[in-house]
N, C-alpha and C positions, 0 to 999 in steps of 0.2 A: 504494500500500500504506500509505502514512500516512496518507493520509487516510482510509481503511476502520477501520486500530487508532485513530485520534481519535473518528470516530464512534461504534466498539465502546465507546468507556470512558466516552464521555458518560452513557449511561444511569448507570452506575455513580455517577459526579460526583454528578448531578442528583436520582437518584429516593432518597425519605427510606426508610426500611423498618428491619426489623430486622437487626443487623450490618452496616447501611450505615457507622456511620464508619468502621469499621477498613478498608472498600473505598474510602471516598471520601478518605484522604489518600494512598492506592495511587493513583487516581488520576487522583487530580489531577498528581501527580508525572510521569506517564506521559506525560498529556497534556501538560506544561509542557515537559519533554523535547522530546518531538518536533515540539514547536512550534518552538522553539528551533534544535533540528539544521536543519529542513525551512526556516525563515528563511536559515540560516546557509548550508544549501546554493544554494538558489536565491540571495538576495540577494549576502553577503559574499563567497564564495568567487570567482564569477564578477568582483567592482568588483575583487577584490584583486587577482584574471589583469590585469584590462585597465591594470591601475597598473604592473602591473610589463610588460605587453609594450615592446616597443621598436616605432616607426613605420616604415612603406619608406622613409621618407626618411633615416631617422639610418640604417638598417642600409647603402643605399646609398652616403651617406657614407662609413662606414666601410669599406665592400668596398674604395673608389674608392682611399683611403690605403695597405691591405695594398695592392692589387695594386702601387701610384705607387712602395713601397717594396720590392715583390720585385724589380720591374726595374730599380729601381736597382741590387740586389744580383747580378742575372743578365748584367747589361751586362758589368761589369768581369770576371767569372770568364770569360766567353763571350772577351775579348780577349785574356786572358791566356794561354788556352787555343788559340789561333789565331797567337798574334803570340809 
């Protein structure tokens, strides 16, 4: 759909006539727009996901510590509990 309204406005942009400028700073504006979003979505947004995900590796790590530290906390209530 962006790129159909990019194509719609071109004619606009381009072709000289009468009351063409009052169309051609419309848009052009339109078109700079959604050049801009339609970069913004494909390019930026997705670099910016992969910057912030976390690896399997780091999140394994981390699992490996909660758990190392739940059963440290599960041992002693478990004995205390019994004994």
């Amino acid at each position: 759909s962006t790129l159909t309204s990019l194509f719609g406005m071109l004619p606009l942009m381009i072709m000289p006539g009468v009351g063409s400028e009052i169309y051609r700073g419309l848009a052009t504006v339109i078109v700079g727009g959604m050049l801009i979003s339609a970069i913004f979505t494909l390019v930026l947004f997705p670099s910016l996901l992969r910057l912030g995900e976390k690896s399997p590796h780091d999140n394994s790590q981390q699992n490996n510590n909660v758990e190392d530290l739940h059963a440290e906390e599960v041992k002693p209530s478990l004995q205390a509990n019994i004994g």
